[in-house]
N, C-alpha and C positions, 0 to 999 in steps of 0.2 A: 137170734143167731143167723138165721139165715137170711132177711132180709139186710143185716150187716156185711156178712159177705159177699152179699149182691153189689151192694153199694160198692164197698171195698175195690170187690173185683171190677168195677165200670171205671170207678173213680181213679187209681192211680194211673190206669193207660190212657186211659181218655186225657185227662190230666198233661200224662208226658205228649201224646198225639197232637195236643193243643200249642204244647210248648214247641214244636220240633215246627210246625206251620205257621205258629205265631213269629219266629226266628226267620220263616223263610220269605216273611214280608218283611221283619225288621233291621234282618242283613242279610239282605239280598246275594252279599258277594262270599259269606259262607258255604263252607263244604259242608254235604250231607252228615261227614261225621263230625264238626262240630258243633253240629246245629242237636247232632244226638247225644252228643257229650254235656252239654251244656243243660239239653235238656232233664237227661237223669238225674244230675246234679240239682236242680231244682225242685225236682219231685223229691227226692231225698230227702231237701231241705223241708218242705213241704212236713214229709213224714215226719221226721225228727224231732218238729214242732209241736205237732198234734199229739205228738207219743209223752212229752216231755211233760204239755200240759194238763194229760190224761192222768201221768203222777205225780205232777206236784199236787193235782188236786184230790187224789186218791189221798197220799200220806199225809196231808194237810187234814182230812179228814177221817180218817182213821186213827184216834187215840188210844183204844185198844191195840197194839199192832199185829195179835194173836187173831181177834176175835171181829172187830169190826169189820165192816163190808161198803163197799162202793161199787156201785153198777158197774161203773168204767172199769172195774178191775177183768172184769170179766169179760166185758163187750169190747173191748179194744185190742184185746187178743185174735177177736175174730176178722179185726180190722187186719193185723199183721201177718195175718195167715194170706192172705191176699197179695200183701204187699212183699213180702217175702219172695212170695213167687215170680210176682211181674219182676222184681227187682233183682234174680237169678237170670233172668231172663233177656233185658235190659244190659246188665254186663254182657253179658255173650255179646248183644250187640254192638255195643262200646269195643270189647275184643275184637271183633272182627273189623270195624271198621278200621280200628287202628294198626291191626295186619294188612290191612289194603292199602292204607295208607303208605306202608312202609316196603310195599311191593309182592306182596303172599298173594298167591295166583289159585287160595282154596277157596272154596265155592261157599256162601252162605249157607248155613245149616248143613254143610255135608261133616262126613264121622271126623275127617281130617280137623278141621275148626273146634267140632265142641272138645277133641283133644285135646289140643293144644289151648283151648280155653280152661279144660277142667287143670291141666297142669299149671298154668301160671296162676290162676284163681283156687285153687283148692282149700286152701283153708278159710278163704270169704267163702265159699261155695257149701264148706263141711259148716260155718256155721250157720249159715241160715237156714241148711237141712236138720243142724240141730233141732234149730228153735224148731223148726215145722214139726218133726218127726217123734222128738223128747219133749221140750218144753210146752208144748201147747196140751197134750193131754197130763201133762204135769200140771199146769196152771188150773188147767178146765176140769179136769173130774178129779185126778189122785189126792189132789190134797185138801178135799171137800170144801169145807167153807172156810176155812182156815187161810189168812194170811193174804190177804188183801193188799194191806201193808207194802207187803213185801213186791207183790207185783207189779205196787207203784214204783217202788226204788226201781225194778230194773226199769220201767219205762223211762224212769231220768236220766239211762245213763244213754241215753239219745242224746243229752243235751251239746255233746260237744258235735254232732254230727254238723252243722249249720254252719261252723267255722271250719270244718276240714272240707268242706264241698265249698264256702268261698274260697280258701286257700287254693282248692283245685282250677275253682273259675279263673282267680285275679291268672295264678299261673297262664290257662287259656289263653289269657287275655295278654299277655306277655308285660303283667304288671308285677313279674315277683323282686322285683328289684324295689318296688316301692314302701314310705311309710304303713301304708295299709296293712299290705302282707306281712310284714314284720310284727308288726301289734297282734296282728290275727294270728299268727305263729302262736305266740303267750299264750293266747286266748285256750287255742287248741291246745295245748300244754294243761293249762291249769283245768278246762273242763275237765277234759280227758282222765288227768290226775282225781279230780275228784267224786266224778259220775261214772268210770270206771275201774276206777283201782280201789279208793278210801270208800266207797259205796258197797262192797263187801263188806270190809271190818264192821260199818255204820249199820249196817244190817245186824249185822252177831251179836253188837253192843246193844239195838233196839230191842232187841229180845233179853238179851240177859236183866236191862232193866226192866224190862217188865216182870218179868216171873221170877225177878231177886235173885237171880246166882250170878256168877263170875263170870266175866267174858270166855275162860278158858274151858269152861266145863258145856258152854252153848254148843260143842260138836257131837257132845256124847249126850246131848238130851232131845235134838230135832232128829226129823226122822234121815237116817242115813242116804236116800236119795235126794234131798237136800243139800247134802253137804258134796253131792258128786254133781249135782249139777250147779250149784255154785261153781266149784273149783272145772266143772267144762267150760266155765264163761267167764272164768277172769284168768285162764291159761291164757287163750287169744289175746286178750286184752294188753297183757302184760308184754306176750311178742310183740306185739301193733305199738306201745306206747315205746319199747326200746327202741322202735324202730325211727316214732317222729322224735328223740330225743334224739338222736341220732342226725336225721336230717334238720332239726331246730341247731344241733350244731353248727351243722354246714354254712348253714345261713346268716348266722350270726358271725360266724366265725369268718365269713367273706365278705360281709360289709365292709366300707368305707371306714367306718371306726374300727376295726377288728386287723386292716391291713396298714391303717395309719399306725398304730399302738404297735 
């Protein structure tokens, strides 16, 4: 545990520290902030990976999905705790840079900035205090050895993060106009769609086959703070995904074939 957190906590700053210096030899003619934009987004991608591959591998091997156990179920959480935090952190930065950018005359870290940070981010912000605050002694002690499984799933539903931090890049990069981004649009759609939306249901049905009852009756037989922290973590979800259906509109709908037709 605490040699992971050690790790943890070196590894994702140091990481972005690397990216942000490596950036400032590789385009020299970047601004500080998107040299820090770019580089969160990569660390991101980073995480999202290791997290994804944490639970395919966990639920891959957990057949039982009640009872079987996996290291990584356990030891990856303490990765997250880490990264959670740098990565609360990180945004403020990304915030702030891009209020400077845009002419805001508020001082790095003074009360003014993490205001106006906490308002536009607040609900990125409520969830990853979630996970810190709920989730993690939920994973780690409350629900004993039980459900391994289950801590894989949520680590997959990282999976679509990698294409929503490209899609952030290519934008950067003033490439949203291109085939790329569009493909990567879908992408982000359908992960999204299925590692976090159908990745609940896929969870309640994993359980009902196992222990023989109805999908319908899995809410009245797990233990009730399971079923509130589920539904805390596919609320968000459900806002975030109306939201890229919503901008996957836009985009679509402004293409070249979308204004010819």
């Amino acid at each position: 545990m605490w040699r992971t957190l050690a790790l943890a906590s070196a590894f994702f700053p140091g990481l972005f520290a690397l990216c942000v210096r490596a950036l400032r030899w590789a385009a020299p003619a970047w601004s500080l902030k998107d040299r820090v934009l770019l580089s969160g987004r990569l660390v991101s991608t980073v995480q999202a990976t290791m997290a994804t591959v944490s639970g395919i591998t966990v639920v891959l091997s957990c057949k039982n999905v009640v009872h079987d156990r996996h290291w990584l179920a356990v030891e990856y959480v303490w990765v997250l705790v880490p990264y959670m935090t740098y990565d609360i952190y990180v945004m403020y930065l990304c915030h702030w840079h891009k209020r400077r950018d845009r002419g805001a005359a508020e001082d790095k870290h003074s009360l003014a900035s993490v205001r106006s940070f906490l308002r536009q981010e607040r609900l990125m912000v409520t969830h990853h205090l979630f996970i810190l605050v709920v989730l993690t002694p939920v994973t780690q002690h409350f629900r004993g050895e039980l459900g391994d499984f289950f801590v894989g799933c949520i680590f997959t539903a990282e999976l679509s993060t990698p294409f929503v931090s490209l899609g952030k890049i290519l934008m950067q990069l003033k490439m949203q106009d291109t085939l790329l981004h569009k493909v990567n649009g879908i992408l982000i759609l359908v992960t999204f769609f299925l590692c976090r939306i159908l990745l609940f249901p896929f969870m309640y049905a994993a359980y009902a086959r196992q222990v023989g009852i109805p999908v319908y009756m899995v809410p009245f037989r797990i233990p009730l703070h399971c079923n509130i922290a589920n539904a805390s973590l596919i609320a968000p979800q459900l806002y975030w995904f109306r939201l890229i259906c919503r901008k996957a509109a836009r985009l679509y709908s402004s293409s070249p074939a979308g204004k010819s037709s």
